[in-house]
C-alpha positions as CSV (number, residue, x, y, z in Angstrom):
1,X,0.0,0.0,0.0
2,X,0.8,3.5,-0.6
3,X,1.3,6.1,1.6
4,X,2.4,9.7,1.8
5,X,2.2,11.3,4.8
6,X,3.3,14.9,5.2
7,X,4.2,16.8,8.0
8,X,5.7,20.4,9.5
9,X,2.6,22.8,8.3
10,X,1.1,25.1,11.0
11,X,0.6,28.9,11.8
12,X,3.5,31.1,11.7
13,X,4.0,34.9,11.2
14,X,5.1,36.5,7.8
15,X,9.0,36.5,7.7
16,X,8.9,33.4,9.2
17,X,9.4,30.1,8.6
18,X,8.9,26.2,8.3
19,X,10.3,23.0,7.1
20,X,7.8,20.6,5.5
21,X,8.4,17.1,5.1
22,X,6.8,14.0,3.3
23,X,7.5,10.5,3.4
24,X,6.9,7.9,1.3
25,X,6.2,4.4,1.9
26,X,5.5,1.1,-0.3
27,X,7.1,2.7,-3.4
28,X,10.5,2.8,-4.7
29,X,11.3,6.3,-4.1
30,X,14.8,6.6,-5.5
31,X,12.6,6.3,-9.0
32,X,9.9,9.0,-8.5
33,X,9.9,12.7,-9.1
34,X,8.3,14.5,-6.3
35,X,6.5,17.5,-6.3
36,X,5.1,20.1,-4.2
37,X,1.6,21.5,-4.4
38,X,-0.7,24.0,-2.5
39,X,-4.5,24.9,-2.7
40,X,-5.4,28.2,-1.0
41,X,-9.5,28.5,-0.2
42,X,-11.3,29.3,-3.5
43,X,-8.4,28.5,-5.8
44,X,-7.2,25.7,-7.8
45,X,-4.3,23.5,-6.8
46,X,-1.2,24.8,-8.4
47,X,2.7,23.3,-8.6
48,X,4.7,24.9,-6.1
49,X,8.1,22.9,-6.9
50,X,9.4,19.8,-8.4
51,X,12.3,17.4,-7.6
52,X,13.0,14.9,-10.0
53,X,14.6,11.2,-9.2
54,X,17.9,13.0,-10.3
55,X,18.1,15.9,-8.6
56,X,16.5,18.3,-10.7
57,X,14.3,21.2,-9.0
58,X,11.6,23.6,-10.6
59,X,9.5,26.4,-8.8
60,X,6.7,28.3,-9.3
61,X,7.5,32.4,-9.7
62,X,6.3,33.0,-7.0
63,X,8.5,31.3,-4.5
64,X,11.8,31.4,-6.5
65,X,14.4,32.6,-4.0
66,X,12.4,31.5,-0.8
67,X,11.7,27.6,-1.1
68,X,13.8,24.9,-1.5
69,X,12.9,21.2,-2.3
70,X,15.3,18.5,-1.5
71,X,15.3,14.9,-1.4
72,X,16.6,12.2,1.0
73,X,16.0,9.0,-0.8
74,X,17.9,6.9,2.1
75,X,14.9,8.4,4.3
76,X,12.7,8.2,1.5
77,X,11.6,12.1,2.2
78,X,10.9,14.7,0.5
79,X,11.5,18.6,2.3
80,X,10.3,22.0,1.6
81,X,12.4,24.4,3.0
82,X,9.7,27.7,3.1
83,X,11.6,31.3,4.3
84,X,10.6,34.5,4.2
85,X,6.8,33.7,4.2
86,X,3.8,35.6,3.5
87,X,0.0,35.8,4.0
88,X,-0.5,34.7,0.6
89,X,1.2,31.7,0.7
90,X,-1.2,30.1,3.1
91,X,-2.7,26.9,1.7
92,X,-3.1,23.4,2.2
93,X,0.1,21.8,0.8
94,X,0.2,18.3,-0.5
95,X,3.2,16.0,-1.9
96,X,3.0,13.5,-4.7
97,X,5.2,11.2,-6.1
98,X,5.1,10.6,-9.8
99,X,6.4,7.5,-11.4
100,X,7.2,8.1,-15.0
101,X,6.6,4.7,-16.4
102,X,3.7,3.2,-16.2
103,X,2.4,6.5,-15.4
104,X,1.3,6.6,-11.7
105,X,0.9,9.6,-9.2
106,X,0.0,9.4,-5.8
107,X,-0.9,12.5,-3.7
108,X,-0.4,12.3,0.5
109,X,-3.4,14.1,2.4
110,X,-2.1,17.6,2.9
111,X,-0.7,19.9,5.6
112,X,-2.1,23.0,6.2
113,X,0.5,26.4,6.8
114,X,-1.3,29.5,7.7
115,X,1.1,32.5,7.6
116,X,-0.7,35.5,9.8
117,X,0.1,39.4,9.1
């Protein structure tokens, strides 16, 4: 079975910041990509950043300069490193792991980070 389970949201005050983390389980993680998404109330999910199984990253805009995705694959874990937050980057975050071939993706079940003004 399948399972990713993230970890590290909660409330925190603009400037700040906050590690999140998700780990996989019952996949070969060395072999995925794994992303970041986020769904703020009222909007649609959208890609935050990208990690592929070699190392590759990819960020939205918007967070270019502030987050950092890494990868653990002994751990099989995936981090978001979020710094200088702000208000509009609360959401409900989720992880997914995507396996290229056959085409699978798997989401975990989200962790919500509230960034107050």
């Amino acid at each position: 079975q399948v399972q990713l389970v993230e970890s590290g949201g909660g409330l925190v005050q603009a400037g700040g910041s906050l590690r999140l983390s998700c780990t996989a389980s019952g996949i070969i993680f060395s072999s995925h990509s794994m992303n970041w998404y986020r769904q703020a109330p009222g909007k649609q999910r959208e890609l935050v950043a990208g990690i592929t199984s070699g190392g590759s990253t990819k960020y939205v805009d918007s967070v270019k300069g502030r987050f950092t995705i890494s990868r653990d694959n002994a751990k099989n874990t995936v981090y978001l490193q979020m710094n200088s937050l702000k208000p509009e980057d609360t959401a409900v975050y989720y992880c997914n792991a995507v396996r290229p071939f056959p085409p699978v993706i798997y989401w975990g079940q989200g962790t919500q980070v509230t960034v107050s003004s």
